[in-house]
C-alpha positions as CSV (number, residue, x, y, z in Angstrom):
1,X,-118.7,3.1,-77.0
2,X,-118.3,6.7,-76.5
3,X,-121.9,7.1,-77.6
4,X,-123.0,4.3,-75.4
5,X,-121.3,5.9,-72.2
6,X,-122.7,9.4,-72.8
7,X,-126.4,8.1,-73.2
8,X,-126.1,6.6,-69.6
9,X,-125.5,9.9,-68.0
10,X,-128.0,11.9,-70.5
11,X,-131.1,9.9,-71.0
12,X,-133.0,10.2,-73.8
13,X,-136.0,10.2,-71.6
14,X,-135.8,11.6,-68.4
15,X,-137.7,12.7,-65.1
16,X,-141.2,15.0,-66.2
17,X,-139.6,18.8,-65.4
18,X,-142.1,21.2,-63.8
19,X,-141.7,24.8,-64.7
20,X,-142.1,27.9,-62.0
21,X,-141.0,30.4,-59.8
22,X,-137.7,29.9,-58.3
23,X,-137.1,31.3,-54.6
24,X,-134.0,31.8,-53.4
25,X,-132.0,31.0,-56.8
26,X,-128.5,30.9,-56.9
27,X,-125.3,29.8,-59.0
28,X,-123.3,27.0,-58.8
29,X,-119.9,27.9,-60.7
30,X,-117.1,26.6,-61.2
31,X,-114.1,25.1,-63.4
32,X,-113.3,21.9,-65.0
33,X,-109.7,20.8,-64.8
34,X,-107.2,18.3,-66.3
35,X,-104.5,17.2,-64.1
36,X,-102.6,14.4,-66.7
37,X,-100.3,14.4,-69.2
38,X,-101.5,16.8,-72.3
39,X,-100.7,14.5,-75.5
40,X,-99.3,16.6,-78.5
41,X,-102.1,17.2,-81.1
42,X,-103.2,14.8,-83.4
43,X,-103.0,16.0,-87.1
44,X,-105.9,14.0,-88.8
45,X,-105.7,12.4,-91.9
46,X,-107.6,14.1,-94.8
47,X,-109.1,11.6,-97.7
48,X,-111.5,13.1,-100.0
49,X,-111.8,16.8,-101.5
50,X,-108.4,17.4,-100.8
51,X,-108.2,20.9,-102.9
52,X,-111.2,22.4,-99.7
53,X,-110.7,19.8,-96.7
54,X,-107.2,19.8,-97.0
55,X,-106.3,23.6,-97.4
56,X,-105.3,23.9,-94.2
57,X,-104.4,21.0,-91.2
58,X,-106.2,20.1,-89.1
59,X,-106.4,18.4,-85.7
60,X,-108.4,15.8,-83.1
61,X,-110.5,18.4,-81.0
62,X,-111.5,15.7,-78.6
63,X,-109.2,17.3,-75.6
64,X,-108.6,20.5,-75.1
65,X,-107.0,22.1,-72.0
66,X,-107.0,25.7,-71.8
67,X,-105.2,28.3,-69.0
68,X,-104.9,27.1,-65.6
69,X,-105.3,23.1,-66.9
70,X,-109.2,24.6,-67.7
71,X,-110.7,21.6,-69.7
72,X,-113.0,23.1,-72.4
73,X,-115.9,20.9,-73.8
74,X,-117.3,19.3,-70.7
75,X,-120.9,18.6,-70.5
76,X,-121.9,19.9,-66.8
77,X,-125.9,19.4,-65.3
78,X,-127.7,18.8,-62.5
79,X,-128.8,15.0,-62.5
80,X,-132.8,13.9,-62.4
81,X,-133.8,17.8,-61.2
82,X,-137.6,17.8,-61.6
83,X,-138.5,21.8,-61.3
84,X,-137.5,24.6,-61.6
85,X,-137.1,27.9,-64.1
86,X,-138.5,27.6,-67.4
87,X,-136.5,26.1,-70.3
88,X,-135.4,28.4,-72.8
89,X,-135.5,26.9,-76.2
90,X,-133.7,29.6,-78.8
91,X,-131.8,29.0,-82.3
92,X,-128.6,26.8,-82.8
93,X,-126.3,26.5,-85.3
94,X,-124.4,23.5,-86.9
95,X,-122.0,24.6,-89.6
96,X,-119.9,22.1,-92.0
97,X,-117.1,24.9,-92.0
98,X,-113.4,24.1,-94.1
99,X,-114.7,20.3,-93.4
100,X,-115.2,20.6,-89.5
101,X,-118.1,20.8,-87.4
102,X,-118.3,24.5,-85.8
103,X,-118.9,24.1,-82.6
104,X,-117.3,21.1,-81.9
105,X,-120.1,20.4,-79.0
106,X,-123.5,22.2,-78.2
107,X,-125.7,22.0,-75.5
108,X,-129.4,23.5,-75.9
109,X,-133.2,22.8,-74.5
110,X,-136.1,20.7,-76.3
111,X,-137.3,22.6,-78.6
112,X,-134.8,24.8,-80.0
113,X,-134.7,25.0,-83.7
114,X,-131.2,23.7,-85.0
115,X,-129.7,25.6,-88.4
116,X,-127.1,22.9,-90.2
117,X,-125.2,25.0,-92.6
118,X,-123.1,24.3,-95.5
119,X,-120.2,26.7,-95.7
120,X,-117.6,24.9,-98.2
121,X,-118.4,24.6,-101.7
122,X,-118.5,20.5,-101.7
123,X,-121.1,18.0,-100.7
124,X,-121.9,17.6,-97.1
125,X,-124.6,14.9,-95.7
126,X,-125.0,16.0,-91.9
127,X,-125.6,12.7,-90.3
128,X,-127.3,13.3,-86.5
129,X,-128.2,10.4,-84.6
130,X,-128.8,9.2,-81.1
131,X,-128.3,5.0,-80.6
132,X,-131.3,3.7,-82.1
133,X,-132.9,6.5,-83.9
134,X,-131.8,9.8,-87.0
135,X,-132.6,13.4,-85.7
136,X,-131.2,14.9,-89.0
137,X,-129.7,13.3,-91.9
138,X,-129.5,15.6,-94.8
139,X,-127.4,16.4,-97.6
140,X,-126.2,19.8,-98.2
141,X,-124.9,19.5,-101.7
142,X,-124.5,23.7,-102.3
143,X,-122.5,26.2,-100.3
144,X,-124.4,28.6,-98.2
145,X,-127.2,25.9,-97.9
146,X,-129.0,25.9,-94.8
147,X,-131.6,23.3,-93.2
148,X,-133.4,23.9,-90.2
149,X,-135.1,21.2,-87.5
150,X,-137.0,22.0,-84.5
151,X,-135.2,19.1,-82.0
152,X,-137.7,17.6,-79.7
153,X,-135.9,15.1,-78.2
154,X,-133.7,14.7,-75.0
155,X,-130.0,13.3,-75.2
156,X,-126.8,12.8,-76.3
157,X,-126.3,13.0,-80.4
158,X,-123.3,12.3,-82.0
159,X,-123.0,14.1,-85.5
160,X,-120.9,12.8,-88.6
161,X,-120.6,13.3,-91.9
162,X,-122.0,10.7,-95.0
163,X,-120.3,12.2,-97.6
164,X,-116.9,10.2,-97.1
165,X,-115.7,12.9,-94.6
166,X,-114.7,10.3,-92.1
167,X,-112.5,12.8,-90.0
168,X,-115.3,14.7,-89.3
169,X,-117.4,14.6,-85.9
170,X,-119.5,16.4,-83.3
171,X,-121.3,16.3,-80.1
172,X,-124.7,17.7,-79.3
173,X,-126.2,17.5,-75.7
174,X,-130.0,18.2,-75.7
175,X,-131.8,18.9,-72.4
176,X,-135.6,18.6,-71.0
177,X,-134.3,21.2,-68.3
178,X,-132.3,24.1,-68.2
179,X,-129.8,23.4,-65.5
180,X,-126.7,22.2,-68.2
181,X,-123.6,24.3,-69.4
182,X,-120.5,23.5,-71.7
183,X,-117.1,24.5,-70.3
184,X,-115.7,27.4,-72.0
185,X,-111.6,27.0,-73.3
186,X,-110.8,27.3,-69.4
187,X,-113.1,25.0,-68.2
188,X,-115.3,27.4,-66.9
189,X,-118.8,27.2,-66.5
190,X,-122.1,28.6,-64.8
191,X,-125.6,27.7,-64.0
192,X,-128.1,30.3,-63.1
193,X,-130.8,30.7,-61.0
194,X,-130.8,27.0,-59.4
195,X,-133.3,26.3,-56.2
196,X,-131.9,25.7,-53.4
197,X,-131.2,22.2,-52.6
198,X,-129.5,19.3,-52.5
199,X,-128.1,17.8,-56.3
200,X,-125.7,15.9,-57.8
201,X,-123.9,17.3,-60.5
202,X,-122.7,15.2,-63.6
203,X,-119.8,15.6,-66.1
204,X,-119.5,14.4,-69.2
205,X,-116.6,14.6,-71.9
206,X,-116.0,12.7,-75.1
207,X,-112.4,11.5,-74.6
208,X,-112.4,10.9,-70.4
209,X,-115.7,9.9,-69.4
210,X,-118.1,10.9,-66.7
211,X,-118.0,12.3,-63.5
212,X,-120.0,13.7,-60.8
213,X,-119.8,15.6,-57.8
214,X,-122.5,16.6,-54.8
215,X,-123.9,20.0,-54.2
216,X,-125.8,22.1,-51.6
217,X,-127.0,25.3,-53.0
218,X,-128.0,27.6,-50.0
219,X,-130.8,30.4,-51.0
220,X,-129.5,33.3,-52.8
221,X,-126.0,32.0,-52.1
222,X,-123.7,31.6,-54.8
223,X,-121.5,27.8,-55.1
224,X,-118.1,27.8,-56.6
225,X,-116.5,24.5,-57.1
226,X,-113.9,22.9,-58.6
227,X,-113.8,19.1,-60.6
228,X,-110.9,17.4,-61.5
229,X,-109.9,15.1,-64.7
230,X,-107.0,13.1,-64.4
C-alpha cells in the first residue's frame, strides 16, 4: 500500500526535463512539521543472527520528529517541473549496517551510481524494487563487500532484505530533475536555484502520506514556508 501510495506522487515516468540557464533563481525553504500525538518507539523484533542483529535494540524509524515538532524523512519536490538547472547525478551509498539500512531514506538524480555495502559479518541480499520491476537484488554474503549500480530509472524504491531479515527496510526516491530534498531531523529542507514561477509542491512520507502545497517563487527572491502533518 505504502508503495502503491508513493508511486502516485513519484512516477516512474515523468514529464521530459529540459536543462539550461536559470534567470532569476531562487530558494524555496522551509520546514516540515508534526502536529499529533508522538507514539513511544516501537522496539522491533529481531529473528535471525541474533549474536550481530541483536547486539543492540533497535527501533521502527518510520516517524521521527525532531526539535520544534521538525519531521525528518519527508520527501519534498516540485511536481511535473519541465526545465530548469541541470541534474546533478553523483555517488550514493546504501549500507546493511548492525542489520539496518543507513540512511533510512535517499533521494538522488538518474544516473547516480548507487554503492550497497555490507558492513556486518552475516549474509545480506539487498532487495531494491519499484512495483513491477528489481533495480538491485544482490547478495552480499562477506563483510566489507560492496556492489555498485548506475540507477537509471525515475521513482519511488522500497528496499528490503532476502536474507530472512524481515525487520529490515528502506526508502529511495529517484528523480529525472533536480528540484527534490529530504527533511533533515528538524524537518528542514531547501531547494536551490528554482525559476521563478508558479509550482506545486509535493510531500511524501512513509508512515502519513502525501501532501502538497502551492508556491510562487518571485526572481532572485527567496520562499520560506511552512507544511504541516497532523
Amino acid at each position: 500500500m505504502l508503495l502503491a501510495v508513493g508511486l502516485a506522487v513519484l512516477p516512474a515516468a515523468a514529464l521530459a526535463y529540459t536543462p539550461g540557464a536559470v534567470t532569476g533563481g531562487a530558494t524555496v525553504r522551509g520546514v516540515v512539521k508534526f502536529t499529533g500525538a508522538v507514539p513511544a518507539p516501537v522496539k522491533l523484533d529481531i529473528v535471525k543472527d541474533n549474536e550481530v542483529c541483536g547486539a543492540e535494540p533497535k527501533y521502527d524509524e518510520s516517524l521521527q520528529v525532531g526539535a520544534g515538532q521538525g519531521l525528518a524523512n519527508v520527501v519534498v519536490f516540485i511536481d511535473k517541473i519541465d526545465k530548469g538547472k541541470p541534474l546533478a547525478p553523483g555517488k550514493a551509498e546504501l549500507d546493511n549496517h548492525k542489520c539496518r539500512f543507513v540512511p533510512h531514506l535517499q533521494a538522488f538524480s538518474v544516473g547516480t551510481e548507487l554503492a550497497v555495502k555490507n558492513s556486518d559479518g552475516v549474509l545480506h541480499n539487498t532487495h531494491i524494487r519499484l512495483p513491477n520491476s528489481d533495480v538491485f537484488n544482490y547478495a552480499l554474503p562477506e563483510k566489507g563487500q560492496v556492489i555498485k549500480k548506475k540507477v537509471s530509472r525515475a521513482g519511488l524504491m522500497k528496499v528490503g532484505c532476502d536474507a530472512g531479515h524481515v525487520w529490515m527496510g528502506a526508502w529511495i526516491a529517484v528523480f529525472d530533475h533536480p528540484y527534490f530534498a529530504v527533511t533533515d531531523k528538524d524537518g528542514k529542507f531547501s531547494l536551490a536555484d528554482v525559476p521563478p514561477g508558479q509550482y506545486n509542491l509535493m510531500f511524501w512520507h512513509e508512515k502519513l502520506g502525501k501532501g502538497s502545497q502551492k508556491v510562487t517563487v518571485q526572481p532572485g527572491a527567496a520562499q520560506d514556508l511552512t507544511h504541516v502533518y497532523k
